[in-house]
N, C-alpha and C positions, 0 to 999 in steps of 0.2 A: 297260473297256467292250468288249464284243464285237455282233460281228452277229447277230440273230435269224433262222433258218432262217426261207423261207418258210411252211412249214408251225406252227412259232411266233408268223410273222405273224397268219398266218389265224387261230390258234386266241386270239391277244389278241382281235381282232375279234372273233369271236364271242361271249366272254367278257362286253363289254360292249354298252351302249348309249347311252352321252354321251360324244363325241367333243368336237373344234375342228376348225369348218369354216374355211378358211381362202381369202378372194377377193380379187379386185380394183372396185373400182368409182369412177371419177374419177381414175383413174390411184394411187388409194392401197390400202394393203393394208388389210384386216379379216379379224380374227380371232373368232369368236365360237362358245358353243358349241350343241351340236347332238343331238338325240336320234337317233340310230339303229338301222334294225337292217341285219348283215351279210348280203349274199346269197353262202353260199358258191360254189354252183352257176355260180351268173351273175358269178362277178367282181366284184361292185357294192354300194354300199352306199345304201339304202334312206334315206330322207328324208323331212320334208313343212315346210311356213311358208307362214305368209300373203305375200299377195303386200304388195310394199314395196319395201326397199331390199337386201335380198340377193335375193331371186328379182328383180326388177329387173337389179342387177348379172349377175348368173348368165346371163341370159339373154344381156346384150350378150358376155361372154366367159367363154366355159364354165371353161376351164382352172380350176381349182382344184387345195387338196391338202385333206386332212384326216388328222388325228391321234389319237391315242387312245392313254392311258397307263394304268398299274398302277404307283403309286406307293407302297410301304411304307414307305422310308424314301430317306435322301439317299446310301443303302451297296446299295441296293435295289430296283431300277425296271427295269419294260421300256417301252416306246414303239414305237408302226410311225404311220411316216408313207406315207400311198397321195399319189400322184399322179396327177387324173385330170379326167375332163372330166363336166358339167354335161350333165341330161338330161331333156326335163321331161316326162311322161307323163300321157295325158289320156284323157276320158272313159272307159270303161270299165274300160280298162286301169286306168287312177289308183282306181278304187274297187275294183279287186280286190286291189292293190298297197298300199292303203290299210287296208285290212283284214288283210293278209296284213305288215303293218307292227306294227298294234296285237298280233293274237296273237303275233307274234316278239318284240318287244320284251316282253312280260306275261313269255313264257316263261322271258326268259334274265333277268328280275327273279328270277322263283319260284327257279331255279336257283342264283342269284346272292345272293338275301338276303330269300326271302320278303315281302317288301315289296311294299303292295299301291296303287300309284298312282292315284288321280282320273280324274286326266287322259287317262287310255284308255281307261275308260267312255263318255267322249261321241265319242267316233269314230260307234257304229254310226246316231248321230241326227246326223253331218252328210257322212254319204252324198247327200246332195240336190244337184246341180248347182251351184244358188248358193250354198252354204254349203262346199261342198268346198273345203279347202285346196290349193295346189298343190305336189304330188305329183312326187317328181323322183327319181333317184337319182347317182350317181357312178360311172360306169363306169372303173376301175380301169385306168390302163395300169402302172404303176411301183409297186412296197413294197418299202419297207424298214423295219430294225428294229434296236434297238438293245438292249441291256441293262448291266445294272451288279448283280452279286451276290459284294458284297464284306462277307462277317463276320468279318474280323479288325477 
């Protein structure tokens, strides 16, 4: 196993866009997973969910991490885990962000496997105040990465 440069961090991240968000809330851990897309510029990775019990949690304590794998086989895998805090972005912002979500992720699809999803066609019809999800991202303090490419 070796460490993944930062710049192999960053480029897993951008690579994909389903992650494992990973919080706390009642004092117990949850791990679940997570559509995103990577903000290289900004550090941060990009988000959205209805409100409930993770944006609930998130909000009493930002700390989180999240994860993101390339897994070919068990001789074959990289992983970067971020460490970072909860951030939740609103009104205009959230719909620019929100938008600027859906064509990111579309993109690193088309790049990634052609694959043409549903579920980011209904983004530009719940731009409406009460229908908007809430919109957050992860601002990044800590990554790390790991790998294993072993073909004997």
């Amino acid at each position: 196993m070796t460490d993944l440069e930062p710049i192999k961090c960053e480029q897993l991240l951008a690579d994909n866009y389903v992650g494992h968000l990973a919080y706390i809330a009642d004092n117990q851990p949850y791990v679940i997973p997570s559509t995103y897309y990577f903000l290289k510029d900004e550090k941060s990775i990009l988000c959205f969910a209805s409100n409930g019990h993770r944006i609930n949690a998130l909000r009493k304590c930002n700390k989180v991490s999240f994860q993101v794998d390339r897994i070919k086989s068990f001789r074959d895998w990289e992983s970067v885990q971020v460490h970072g805090c909860f951030h939740e972005l609103t009104g205009n912002r959230a719909k620019q962000y929100l938008k600027h979500f859906a064509e990111g992720v579309q993109e690193t699809i088309d790049l990634k496997n052609a694959e043409r999803p549903h579920f980011l066609s209904h983004f530009s019809g719940r731009l409406q105040e009460e229908e908007m999800p809430v919109v957050y991202c992860i601002v990044i303090n800590q990554m790390t990465g790991k790998s294993v490419t072993d073909f004997t």
